[in-house]
N, C-alpha and C positions, 0 to 999 in steps of 0.2 A: 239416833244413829243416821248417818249416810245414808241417802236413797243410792241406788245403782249407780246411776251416772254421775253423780257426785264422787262417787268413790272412782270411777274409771276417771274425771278428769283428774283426780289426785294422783291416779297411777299415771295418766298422761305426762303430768306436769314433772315427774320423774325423769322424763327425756327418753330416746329412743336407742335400738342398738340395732341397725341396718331396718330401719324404719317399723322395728317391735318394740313392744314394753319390755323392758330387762328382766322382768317377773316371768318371761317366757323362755327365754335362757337358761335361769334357775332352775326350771323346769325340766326343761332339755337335758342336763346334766344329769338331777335328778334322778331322770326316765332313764340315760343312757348308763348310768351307772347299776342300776336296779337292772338292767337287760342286760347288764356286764355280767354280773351276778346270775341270772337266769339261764343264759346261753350257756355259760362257763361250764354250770356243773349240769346244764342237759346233756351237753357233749361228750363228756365222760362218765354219764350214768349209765347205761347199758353196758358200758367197758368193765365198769368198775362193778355192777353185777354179777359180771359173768365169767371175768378171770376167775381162776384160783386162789384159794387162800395163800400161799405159798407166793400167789404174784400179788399179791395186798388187795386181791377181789375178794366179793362177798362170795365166790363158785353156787351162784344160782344158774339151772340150767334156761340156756338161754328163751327157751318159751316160755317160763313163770319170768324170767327178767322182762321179753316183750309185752305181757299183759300186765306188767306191774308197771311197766313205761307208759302202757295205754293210756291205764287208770289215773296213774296223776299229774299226765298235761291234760286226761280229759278234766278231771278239777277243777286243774287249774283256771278254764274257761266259762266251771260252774258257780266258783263260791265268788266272782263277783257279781252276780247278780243282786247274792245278799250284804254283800259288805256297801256296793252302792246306796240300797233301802236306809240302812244301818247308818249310813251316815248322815243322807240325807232328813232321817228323822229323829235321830238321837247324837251324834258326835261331829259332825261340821266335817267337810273332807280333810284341811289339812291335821285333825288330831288322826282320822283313820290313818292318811296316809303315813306317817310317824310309827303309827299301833303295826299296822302290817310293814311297813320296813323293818322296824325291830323286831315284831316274828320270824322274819324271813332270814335275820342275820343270825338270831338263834337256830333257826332249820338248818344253815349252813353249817355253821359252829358243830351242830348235833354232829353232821357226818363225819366232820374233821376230826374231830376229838372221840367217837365211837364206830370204830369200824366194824359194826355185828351186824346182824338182820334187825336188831332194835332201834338200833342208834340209825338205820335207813329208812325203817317204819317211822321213828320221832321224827325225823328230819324234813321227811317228804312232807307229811301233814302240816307242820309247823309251814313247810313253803307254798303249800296249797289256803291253807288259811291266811296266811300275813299276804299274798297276791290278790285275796279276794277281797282286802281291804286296800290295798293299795293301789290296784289296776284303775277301776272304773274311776276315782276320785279323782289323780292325779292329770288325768283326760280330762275329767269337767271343767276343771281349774283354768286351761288353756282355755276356754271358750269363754269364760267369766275375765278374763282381760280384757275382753273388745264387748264394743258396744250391737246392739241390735245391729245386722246389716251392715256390720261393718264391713267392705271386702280383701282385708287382709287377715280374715280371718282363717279361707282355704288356705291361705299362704302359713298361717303359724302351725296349723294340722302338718304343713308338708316338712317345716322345720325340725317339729317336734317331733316326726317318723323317723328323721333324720338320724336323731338320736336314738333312737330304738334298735336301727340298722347301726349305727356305728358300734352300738355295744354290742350286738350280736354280732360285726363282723370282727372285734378283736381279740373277747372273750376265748374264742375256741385255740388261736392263737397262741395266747398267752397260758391258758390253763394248759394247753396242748404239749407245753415247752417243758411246763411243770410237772404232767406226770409223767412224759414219756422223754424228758429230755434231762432236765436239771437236778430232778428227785429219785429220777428211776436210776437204779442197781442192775449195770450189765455184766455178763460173761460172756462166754464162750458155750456156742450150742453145740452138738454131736459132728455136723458138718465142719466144726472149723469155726465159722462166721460167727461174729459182736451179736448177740440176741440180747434182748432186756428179759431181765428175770424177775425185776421186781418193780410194777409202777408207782408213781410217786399220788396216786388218786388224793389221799385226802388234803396234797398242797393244793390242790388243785381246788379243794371245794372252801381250803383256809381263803384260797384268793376270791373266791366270789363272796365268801363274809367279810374281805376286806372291802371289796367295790362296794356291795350293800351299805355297809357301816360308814362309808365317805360321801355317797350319797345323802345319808340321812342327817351326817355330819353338817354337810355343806346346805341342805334345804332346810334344816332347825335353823340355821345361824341366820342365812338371809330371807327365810321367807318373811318375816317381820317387816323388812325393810321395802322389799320389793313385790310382796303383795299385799302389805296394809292388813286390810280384815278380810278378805276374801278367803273363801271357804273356812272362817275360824267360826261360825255358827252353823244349826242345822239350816237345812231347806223348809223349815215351817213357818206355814203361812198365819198371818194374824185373823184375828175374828171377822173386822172387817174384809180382808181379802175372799174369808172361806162362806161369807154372806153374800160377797156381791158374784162371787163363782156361781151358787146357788141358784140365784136369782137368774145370772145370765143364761145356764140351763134352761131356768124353769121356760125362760119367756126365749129359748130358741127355736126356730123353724126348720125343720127338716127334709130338703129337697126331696121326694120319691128318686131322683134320677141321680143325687149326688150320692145317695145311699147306695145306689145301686154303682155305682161308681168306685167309691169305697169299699164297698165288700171284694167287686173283682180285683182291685189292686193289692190288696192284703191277699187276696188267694192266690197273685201272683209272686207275692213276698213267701208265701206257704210253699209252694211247688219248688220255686230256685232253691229256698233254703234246703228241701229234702234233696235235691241233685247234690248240690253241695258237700252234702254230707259226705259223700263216696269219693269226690273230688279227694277233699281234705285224707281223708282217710290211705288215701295213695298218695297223696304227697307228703301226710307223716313218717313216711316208710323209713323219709331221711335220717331220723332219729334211732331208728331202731332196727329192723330188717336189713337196710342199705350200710348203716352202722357196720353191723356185725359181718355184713357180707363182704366188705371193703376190709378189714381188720384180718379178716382171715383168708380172702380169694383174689384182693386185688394188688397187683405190683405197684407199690407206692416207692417202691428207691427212683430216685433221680440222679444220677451223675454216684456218691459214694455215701446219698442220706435218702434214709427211711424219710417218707414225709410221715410224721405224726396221722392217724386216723380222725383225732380230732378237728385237723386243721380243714377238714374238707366241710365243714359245718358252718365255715368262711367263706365257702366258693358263693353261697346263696344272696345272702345281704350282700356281698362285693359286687355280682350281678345286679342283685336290686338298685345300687346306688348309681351304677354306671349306665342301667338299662330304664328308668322309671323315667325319666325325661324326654328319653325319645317316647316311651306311649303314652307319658302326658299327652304330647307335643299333636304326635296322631290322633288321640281319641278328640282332642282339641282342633282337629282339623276338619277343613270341608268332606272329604270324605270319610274321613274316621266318626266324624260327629252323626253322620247317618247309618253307619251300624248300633244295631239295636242290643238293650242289653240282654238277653237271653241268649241272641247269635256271639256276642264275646264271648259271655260263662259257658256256651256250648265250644269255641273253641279252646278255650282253657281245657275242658277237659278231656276234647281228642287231643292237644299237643301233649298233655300229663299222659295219655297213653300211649305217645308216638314212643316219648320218651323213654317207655317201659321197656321199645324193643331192643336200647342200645345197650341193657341190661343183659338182655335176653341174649344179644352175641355175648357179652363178658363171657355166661355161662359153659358158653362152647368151645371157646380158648383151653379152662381152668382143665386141668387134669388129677385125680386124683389116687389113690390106693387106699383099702380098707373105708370101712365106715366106724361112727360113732366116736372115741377117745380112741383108739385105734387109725383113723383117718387120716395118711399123709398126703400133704399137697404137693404135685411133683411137677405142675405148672400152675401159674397166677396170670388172673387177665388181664390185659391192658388197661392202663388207666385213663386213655382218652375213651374209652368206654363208660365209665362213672362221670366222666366232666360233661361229654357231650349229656348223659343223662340231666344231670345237675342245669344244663344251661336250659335244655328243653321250658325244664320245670319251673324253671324263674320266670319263663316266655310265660309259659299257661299260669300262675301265679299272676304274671301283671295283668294278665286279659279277664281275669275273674275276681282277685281279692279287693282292688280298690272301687272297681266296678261293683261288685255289693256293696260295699257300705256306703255307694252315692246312690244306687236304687231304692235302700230303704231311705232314707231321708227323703228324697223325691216322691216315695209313693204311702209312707204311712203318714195316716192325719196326725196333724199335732200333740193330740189328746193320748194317740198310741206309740209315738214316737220312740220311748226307751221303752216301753217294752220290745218291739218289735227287734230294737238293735239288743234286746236281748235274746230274743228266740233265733236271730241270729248266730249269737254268739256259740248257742244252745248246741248250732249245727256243727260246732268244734268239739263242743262237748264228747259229742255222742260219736263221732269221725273219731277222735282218741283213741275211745273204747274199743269200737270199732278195728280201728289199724292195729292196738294191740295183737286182737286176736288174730287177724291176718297176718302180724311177725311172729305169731307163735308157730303158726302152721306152717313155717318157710321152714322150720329143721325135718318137720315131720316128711310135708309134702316135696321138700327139695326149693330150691330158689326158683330152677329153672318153671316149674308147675308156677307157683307164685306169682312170678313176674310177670308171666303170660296171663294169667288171670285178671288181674289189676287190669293191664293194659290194655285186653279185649273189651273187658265189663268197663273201664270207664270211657273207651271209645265207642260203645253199641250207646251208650248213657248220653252222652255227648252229641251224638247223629239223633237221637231221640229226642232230645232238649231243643237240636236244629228244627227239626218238623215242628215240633210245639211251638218256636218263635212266633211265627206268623200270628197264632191264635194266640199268644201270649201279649205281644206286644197290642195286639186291639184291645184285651182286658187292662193292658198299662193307660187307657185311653189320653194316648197325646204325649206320652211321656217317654225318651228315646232311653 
């Protein structure tokens, strides 16, 4: 077989497409398809929860719908830890990736074609498993194109995101059209005015088994061609390799001072990660809390059209694409390059609470009568209220999400390296669960209470993480 670099000049000698191997495109597509898939029916799961039966919802009351949203994006970001293992020790990434795309098209399928609490339960899980095979692996793959040291290799990470946001910003879009626009059943509501009486949800989850299923279509047909053998075995190492590992242990020397080195940079990886968590946890509100509070409090007509609720699940990636260049550009600059990263992730997470307050006026707009099923809305708040919120959050988002994931690379040693971007990961996990239960408490507690909370606690969090920098960045020793 091929040594590595043998096999990368045969990818080379492929030719390039804006100076990549064409196996990274594949990729791209792949990825952006699968997130076409993923966004689509995020955006409309909490809707599709919690309408009525009568409007083609499953009528779950919206705080068992918010802790059942928690639970399986938090999942989602738990079961690849094992489907990475799984492949690398027994199935080669691109059969996982295959295994979980085809999981994932049946989870979608389940909801399209069974709209009960069963066919939500099958669905979810099947998408929580088929991602935990899919995720991690189809990430590796990209780095397995370029050689050690290559340096366009930051450059194929930033293409490949590319893709990730594109499908996340069309998906909510498209699905958006579908259930609230092209499939939905309107009348006439009591006042007079066109209401939708019936959504169109499950074309909505058909079209993300369609994206899934064209992705997997288009990566079987060309991965063959355009990544050779690359990830079509496990990551196991031969006898020889796992002797001369051995050996290299046995006869290694261990600095007192580098040890000492390493331990404080991983304890710096420990601390961010637990800030994080809270972070995340407020800015998943998007999915669910903000969701449901925009669908029922915020004025979305424009000129003689409802905007879809969906479609606001677009405002995020639309920002990221437009907005990630300029803080490349800064963080890349002579003064940007000198903030440390503790003081970014700290301001990521007072701008996520600045944000909270533009919420916080929506609340004071909205008027209403009665409570509970009784509940009528006799005013809706402005919607430059939820945008300004949205644009905040994309700010604090860029000052903190790419910024971890170049801290850990920089600060854990080789040998810890995927773990670490797993306990990372970890900190999505548990932020999920987390925001779950905090959108459950927005009916009980009211939004106004909520909102204010979020925003206090992750700006006290945030001024706290500020103080820490100083002592943090010396335990980073040398590392900005």
């Amino acid at each position: 077989m091929d040594s590595k670099n043998d096999l990368i000049t045969r990818i080379e000698a492929q030719g390039t497409l804006f100076g990549h191997p064409k196996g990274l495109f594949l990729l791209f597509f792949t990825e952006m398809w699968e997130r076409f898939s993923y966004y689509g029916m995020r955006g409309i799961l909490i809707l599709y929860m919690t309408k009525l039966w009568a409007e083609n919802g499953l009528n779950i009351p919206s705080e068992d719908a918010s802790l059942i949203y928690g639970f399986f994006t938090g999942f989602v970001y738990f079961t690849p830890l094992f489907g990475g293992l799984i492949a690398d020790r027994f199935l080669g990434q691109r059969l996982a990736i295959t295994i979980g795309g085809i999981t994932m098209f049946a989870g979608q399928l389940a909801l399209f074609f069974m709209n009960t609490h069963v066919g939500l339960a099958i669905g979810l899980v099947l998408l929580v498993i088929g991602n935990g095979f899919f995720k991690p692996n189809i990430s590796t793959i990209v780095g397995q194109l370029y050689r050690e040291g290559d340096p366009r290799k930051d450059g194929a990470f930033s293409i490949f995101y590319m893709g990730i946001n594109l499908g996340a910003l069309l998906a909510p879009l498209v699905i958006g059209m579908l259930a609230d626009d092209w499939f939905a059943v309107t009348g006439k509501g009591p006042d007079g005015k066109e209401i939708i009486l019936q959504y169109g949800y499950k074309y909505g989850f058909l079209a993300a088994a369609i994206g899934m299923g064209l992705g997997q279509i288009f990566f079987n047909l060309f991965s063959k061609k355009y990544l050779l053998e690359i990830g079509l075995k496990p990551a196991v190492k031969s006898k020889e390799e796992k002797i001369a590992a051995k050996e290299a242990k046995a006869n290694e020397v261990i600095d007192p001072l580098m040890k000492k080195i390493e331990r404080q940079r991983l304890a710096v990886i420990f601390i961010l990660t637990f800030f994080v968590i809270f972070f995340w946890a407020g800015f998943e509100q998007a999915g669910s809390s903000l969701t449901l509070y925009t669908d029922k409090y915020i004025n979305r007509h424009v000129g003689g059209w409802e905007i879809p609720t969906t479609f606001f699940q677009s405002f995020n990636p639309i920002l990221i694409v437009a907005l990630a260049p300029i803080f490349a550009w800064f963080f890349a600059s002579k003064f940007g390059a000198k903030i440390s990263t503790p003081v970014k992730m700290s301001m990521g997470m007072i701008i996520l609470g600045i944000g909270f307050f533009f919420m916080i006026m929506a609340t004071y707009e909205v008027k209403t009568s009665g409570t509970g099923s009784a509940e009528v809305v006799q005013q809706k708040a402005a919607l430059i209220w939820l945008l300004l919120t949205y644009f905040l959050h994309t700010i604090a988002e860029l000052c903190l999400s790419p910024v971890g994931l170049s801290m850990i690379t920089k600060l854990a040693p080789v040998r810890l390296a995927s773990l670490m971007m797993g306990v990372w990961m970890l900190s999505s996990f548990f932020a999920n669960i987390l925001g779950g239960y905090i959108a459950k408490y927005t009916e009980v507690m009211g939004a106004y209470t909520i909102f204010l909370s979020i925003s206090l606690f992750v700006i006290v969090l945030g001024l706290v993480l500020l103080v820490l920098s100083r002592k943090l960045s010396k335990m980073m020793h040398g590392i900005v």
